[in-house]
N, C-alpha and C positions, 0 to 999 in steps of 0.2 A: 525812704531814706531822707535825714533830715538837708535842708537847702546848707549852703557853708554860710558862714560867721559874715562873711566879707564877699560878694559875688565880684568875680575882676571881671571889670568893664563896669562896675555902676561903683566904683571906689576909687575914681577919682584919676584911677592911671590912663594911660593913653591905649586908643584902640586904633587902626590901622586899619585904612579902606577895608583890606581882603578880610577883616574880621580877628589879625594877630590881637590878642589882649598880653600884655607887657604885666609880671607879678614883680614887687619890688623885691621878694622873698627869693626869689630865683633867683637874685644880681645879689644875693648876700650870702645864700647857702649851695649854690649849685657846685661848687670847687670843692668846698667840705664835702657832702657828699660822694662825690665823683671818688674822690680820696679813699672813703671808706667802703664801696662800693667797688672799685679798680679790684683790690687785692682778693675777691674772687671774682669779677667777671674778664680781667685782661686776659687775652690768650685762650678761650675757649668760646666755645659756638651752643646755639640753641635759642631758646625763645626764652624772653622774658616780656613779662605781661606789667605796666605800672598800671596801678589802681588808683580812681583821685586824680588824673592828668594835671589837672586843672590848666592853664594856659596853651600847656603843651610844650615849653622853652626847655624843662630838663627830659623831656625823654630824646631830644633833639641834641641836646648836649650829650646824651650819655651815647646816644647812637652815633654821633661822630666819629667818637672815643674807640667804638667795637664794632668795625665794618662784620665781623664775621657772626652778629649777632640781632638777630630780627626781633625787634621794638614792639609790641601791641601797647598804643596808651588805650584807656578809657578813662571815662567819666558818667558822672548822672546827671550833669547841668547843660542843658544844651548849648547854652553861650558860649560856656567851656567848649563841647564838642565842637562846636565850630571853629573856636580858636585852634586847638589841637590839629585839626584837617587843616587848616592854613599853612600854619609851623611848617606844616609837615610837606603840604605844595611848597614854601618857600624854603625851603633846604633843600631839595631836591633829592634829599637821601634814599636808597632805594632798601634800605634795613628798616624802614620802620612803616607800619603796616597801617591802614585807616581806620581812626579811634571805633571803639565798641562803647554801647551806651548799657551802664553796667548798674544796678541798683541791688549791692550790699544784704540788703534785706531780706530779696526775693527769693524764698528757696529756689535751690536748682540753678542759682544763675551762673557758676562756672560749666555745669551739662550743658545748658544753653547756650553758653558763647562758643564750647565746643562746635556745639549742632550748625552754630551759624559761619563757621569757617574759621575759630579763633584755633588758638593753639592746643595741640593733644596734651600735651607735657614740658613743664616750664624746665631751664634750668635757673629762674628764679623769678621772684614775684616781689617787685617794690611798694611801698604804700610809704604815704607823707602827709602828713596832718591830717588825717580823718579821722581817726578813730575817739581823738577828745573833742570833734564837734558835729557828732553824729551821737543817739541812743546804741547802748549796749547792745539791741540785735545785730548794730551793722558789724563791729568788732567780730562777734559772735556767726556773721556771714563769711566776713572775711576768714577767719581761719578755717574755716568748713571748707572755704570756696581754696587755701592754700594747699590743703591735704588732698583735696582731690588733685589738685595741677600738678605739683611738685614732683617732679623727677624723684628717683632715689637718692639722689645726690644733689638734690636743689636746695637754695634757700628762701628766705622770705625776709624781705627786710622792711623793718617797719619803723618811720624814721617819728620824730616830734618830743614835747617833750610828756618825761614820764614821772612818779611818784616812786620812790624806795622806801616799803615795810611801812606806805601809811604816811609818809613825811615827803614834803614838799622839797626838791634839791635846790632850790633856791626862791629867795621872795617874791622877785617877777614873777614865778611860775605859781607862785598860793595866787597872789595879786588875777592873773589872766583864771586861774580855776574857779574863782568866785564870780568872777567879770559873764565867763559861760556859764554855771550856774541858775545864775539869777535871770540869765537870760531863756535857758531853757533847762531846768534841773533832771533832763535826762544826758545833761553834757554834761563833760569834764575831764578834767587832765588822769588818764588811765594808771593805775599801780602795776608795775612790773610784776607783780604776785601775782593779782588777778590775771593777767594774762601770760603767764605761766602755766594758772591752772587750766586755762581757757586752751591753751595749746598741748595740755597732756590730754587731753578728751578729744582733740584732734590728731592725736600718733605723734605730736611735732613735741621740742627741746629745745631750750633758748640753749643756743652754742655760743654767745657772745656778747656782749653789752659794752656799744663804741660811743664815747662820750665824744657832743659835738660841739660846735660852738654855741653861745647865745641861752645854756642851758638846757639842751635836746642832749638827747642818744636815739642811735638805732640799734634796736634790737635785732639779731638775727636768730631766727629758728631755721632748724632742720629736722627732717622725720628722727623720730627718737628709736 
């Protein structure tokens, strides 16, 4: 699985004795989010798994938000994992579970988080900026890894920004596609299509497409 674009803690932001690293991304979209995310998780119970933790500040936030609802973050960066276990000693929250170190790629790796104590059956599975700065198998892990978790009634939500029919939704967003590209041309900003078709070969159906701020949407799928 590829390293991220920007590792936090060597980009500039602030780290914190216990190892908290602070994402500026979180202090601009955590609320949006929240937003589009509340109107199905308030009010119900079960596990939800975020994929990508990275600092660990929104699954912190979202676990406030849904006492009746137990947290699994993970990540594949260890600095991250660390941050995550912090957050998560410094909230003191007792819904959110100790990070899993999760690499996308690896077949078999929702069996195995199973095996190792993670959850049987989500009632939903978040993802947020990975999938345009990692290669195509991880996307391609991810949905594998959603169809096996996913409740009958779960969803998957996958937030960042995306491409509609091959065109760019706005120019910041061609501008950052070429920017990863050139830096590693098995990245880049993902087409809603492709991973439409990527989610029928996995039983799932986009049910929704929630436009965000800043030129993002999150997609939601559900088993089709």
């Amino acid at each position: 699985m590829a390293e991220y674009v920007v590792e936090f803690g060597k980009d500039g932001g602030r780290v914190e004795a216990d190892g908290r690293l602070d994402a500026p991304a979180f202090h601009r979209n955590h609320q949006a989010i929240w937003a589009a995310l509340s109107g199905f998780l308030s009010g119900r119970s079960g596990d939800v798994l975020e994929v990508g933790s990275g600092t660990g500040q929104h699954v912190v936030h979202f676990a406030q938000a849904t006492p009746a609802i137990t947290w699994w973050p993970s990540d594949y960066n260890e600095q991250h994992l660390k941050s995550i276990a912090a957050w998560r000693a410094h909230s003191g929250l007792q819904n959110i579970r100790a990070p899993f170190r999760v690499d996308l790629s690896a077949p078999g790796w929702a069996a195995a988080m199973q095996q190792e104590g993670g959850p049987q059956q989500l009632l939903a599975l978040f993802c947020a900026n990975v999938v345009h700065i990692a290669p195509w198998p991880v996307a391609e892990g991810l949905f594998r890894g959603a169809a096996e978790l996913l409740r009958a009634d779960g969803r998957f939500f996958l937030y960042g920004p995306f491409k509609r029919d091959g065109k760019h939704t706005a120019l910041s967003n061609a501008v950052f596609d070429t920017s990863l590209r050139e830096g590693n041309p098995e990245w880049g900003v993902r087409d809603i299509a492709d991973l439409e078709e990527l989610a029928a070969r996995n039983s799932l159906a986009l049910r929704e497409v929630k436009e965000m701020p800043a030129n993002n949407m999150i997609l939601v799928f559900g088993r089709s």
